[in-house]
Backbone as JSON, one array per atom type, in Angstrom:
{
  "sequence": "XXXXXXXXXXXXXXXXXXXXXXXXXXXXXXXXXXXXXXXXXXXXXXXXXXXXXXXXXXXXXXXXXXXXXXXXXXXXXXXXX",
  "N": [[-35.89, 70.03, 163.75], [-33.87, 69.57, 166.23], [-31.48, 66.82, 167.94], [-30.46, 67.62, 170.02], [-29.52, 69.12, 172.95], [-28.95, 71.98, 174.9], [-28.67, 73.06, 178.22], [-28.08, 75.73, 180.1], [-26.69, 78.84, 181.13], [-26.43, 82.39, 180.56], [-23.48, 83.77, 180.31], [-21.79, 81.68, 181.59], [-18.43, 80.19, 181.93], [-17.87, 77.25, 181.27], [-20.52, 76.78, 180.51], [-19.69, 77.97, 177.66], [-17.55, 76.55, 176.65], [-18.33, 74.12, 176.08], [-21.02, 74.98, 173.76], [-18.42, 75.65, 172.39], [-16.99, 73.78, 170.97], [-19.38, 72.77, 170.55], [-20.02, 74.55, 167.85], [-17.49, 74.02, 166.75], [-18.01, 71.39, 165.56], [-19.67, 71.49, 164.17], [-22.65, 71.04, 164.84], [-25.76, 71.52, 165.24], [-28.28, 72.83, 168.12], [-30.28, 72.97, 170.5], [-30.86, 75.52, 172.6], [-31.18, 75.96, 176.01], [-31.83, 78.47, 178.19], [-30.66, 78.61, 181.8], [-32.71, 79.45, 185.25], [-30.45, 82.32, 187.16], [-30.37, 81.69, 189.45], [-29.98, 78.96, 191.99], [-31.55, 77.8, 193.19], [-33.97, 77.61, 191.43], [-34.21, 76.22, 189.39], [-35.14, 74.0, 188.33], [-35.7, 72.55, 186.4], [-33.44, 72.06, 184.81], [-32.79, 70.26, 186.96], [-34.67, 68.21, 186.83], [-33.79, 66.71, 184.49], [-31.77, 65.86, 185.13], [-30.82, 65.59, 187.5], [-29.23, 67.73, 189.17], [-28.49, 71.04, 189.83], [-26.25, 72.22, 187.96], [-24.66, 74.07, 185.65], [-23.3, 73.59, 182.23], [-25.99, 71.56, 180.95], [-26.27, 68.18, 178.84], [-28.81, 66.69, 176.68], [-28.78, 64.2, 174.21], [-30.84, 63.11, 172.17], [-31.16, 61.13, 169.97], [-29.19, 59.42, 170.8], [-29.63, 58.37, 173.0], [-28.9, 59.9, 175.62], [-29.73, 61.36, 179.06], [-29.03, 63.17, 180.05], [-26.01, 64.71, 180.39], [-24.37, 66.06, 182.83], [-20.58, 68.82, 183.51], [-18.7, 69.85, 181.69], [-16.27, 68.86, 180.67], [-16.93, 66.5, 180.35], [-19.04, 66.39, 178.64], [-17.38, 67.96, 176.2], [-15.5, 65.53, 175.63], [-17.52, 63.49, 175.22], [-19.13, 64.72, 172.54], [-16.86, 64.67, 170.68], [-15.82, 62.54, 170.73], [-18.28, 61.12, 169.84], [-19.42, 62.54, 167.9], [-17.14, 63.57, 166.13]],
  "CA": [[-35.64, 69.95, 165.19], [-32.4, 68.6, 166.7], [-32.02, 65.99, 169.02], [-29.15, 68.11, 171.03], [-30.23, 70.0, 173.9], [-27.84, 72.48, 176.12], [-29.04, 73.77, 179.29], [-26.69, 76.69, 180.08], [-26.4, 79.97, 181.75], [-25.2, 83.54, 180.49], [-21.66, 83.98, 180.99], [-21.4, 80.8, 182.34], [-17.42, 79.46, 181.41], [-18.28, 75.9, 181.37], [-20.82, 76.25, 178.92], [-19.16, 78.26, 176.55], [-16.38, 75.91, 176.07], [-19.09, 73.41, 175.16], [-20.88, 76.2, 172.81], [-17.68, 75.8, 171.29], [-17.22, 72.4, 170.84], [-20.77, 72.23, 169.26], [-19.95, 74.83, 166.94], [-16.43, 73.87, 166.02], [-18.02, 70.11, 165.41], [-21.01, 72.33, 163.32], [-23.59, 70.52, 165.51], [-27.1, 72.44, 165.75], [-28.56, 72.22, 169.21], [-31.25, 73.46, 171.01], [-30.17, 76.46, 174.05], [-32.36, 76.62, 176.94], [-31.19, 79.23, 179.62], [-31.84, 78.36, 183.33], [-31.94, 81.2, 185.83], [-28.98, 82.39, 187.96], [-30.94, 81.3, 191.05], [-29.96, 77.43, 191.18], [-33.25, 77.16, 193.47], [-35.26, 77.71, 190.48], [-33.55, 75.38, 187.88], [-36.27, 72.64, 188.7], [-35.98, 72.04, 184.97], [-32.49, 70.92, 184.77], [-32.47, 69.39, 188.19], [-35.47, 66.82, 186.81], [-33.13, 66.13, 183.65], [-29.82, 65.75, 185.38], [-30.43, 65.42, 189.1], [-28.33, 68.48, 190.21], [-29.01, 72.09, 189.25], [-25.43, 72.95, 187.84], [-24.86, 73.86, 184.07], [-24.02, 72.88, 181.28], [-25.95, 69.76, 180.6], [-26.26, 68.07, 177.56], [-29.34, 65.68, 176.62], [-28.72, 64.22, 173.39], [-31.98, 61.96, 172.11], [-30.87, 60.45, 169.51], [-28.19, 57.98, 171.26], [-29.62, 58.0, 174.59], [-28.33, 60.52, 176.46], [-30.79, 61.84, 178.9], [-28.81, 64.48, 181.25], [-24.84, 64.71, 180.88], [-23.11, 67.52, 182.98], [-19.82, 68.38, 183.48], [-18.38, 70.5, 180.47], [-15.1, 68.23, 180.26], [-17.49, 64.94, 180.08], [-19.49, 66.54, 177.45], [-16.86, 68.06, 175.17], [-15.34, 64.45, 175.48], [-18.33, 62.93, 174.6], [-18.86, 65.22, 171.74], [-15.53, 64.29, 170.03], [-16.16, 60.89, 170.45], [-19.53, 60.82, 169.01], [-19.49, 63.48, 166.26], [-15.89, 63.95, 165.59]],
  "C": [[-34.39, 69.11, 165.46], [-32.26, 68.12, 167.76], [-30.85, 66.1, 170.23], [-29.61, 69.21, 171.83], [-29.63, 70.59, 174.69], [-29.07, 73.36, 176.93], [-27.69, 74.75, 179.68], [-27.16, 77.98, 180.62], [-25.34, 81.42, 180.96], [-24.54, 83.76, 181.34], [-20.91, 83.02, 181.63], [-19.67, 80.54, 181.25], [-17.52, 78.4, 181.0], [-19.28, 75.62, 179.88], [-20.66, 76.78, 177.54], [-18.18, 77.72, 175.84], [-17.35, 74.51, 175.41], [-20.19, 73.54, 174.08], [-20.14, 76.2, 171.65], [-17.16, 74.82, 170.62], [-18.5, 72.34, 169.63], [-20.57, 73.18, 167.83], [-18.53, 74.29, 166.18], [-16.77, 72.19, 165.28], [-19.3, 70.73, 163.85], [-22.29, 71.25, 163.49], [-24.77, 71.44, 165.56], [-27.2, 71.98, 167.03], [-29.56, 73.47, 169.89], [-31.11, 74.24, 172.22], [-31.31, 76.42, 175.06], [-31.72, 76.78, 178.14], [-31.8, 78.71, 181.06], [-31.73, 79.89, 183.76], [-30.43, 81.18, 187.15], [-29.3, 81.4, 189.18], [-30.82, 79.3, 190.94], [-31.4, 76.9, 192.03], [-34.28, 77.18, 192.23], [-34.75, 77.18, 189.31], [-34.05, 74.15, 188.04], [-36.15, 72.05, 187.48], [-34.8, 70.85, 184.35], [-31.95, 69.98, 185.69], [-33.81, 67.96, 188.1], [-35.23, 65.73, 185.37], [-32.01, 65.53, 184.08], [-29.89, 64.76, 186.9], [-29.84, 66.32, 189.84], [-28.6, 69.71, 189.09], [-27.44, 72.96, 188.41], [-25.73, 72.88, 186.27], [-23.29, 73.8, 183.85], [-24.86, 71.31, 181.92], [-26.79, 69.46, 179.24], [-27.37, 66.61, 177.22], [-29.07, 65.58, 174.52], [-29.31, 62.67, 172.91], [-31.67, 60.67, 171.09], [-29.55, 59.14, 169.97], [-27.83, 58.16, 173.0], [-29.14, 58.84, 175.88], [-29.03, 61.86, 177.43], [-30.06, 63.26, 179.96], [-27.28, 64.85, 180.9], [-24.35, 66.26, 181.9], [-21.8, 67.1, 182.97], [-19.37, 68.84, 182.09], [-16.76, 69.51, 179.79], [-15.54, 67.01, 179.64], [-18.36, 65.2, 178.94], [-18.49, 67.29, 176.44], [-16.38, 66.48, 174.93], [-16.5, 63.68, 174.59], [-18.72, 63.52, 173.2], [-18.02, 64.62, 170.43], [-15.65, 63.2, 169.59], [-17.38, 60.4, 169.6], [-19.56, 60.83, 167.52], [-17.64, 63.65, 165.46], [-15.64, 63.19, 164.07]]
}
């Protein structure tokens, strides 16, 4: 099990650039789709606070919501790089 978690959307832009990030770093991570409808993304709106995607919880060093695809490739880099 891996302690990297993307919330994300097909076709979304945003989280394919962090997608690519995790693979170009060769990070595993755990996908879980919301739905289009951001009323019904209760899931990542009680991780994050706000229903947009990506967001990136990553358990092992605390990180319980990030969005924001620029603030998580950053973070990324910085971590794992």
């Amino acid at each position: 099990m891996t302690d990297l978690v993307l919330y994300e959307l097909k076709g979304c832009p945003y989280c394919a650039k962090v997608k690519r990030k995790l693979d170009d770093l060769d990070l595993s991570y755990e996908s879980r789709m919301v739905p289009r409808s951001h009323s019904e993304r209760t899931e990542v709106e009680d991780v994050s606070g706000q229903t947009g995607v990506p967001v990136l919880i990553d358990e092992e060093h605390g990180v319980d919501g990030m969005p924001e695809s620029d603030d998580i490739v950053a973070y990324l880099e910085k971590t794992y790089a």
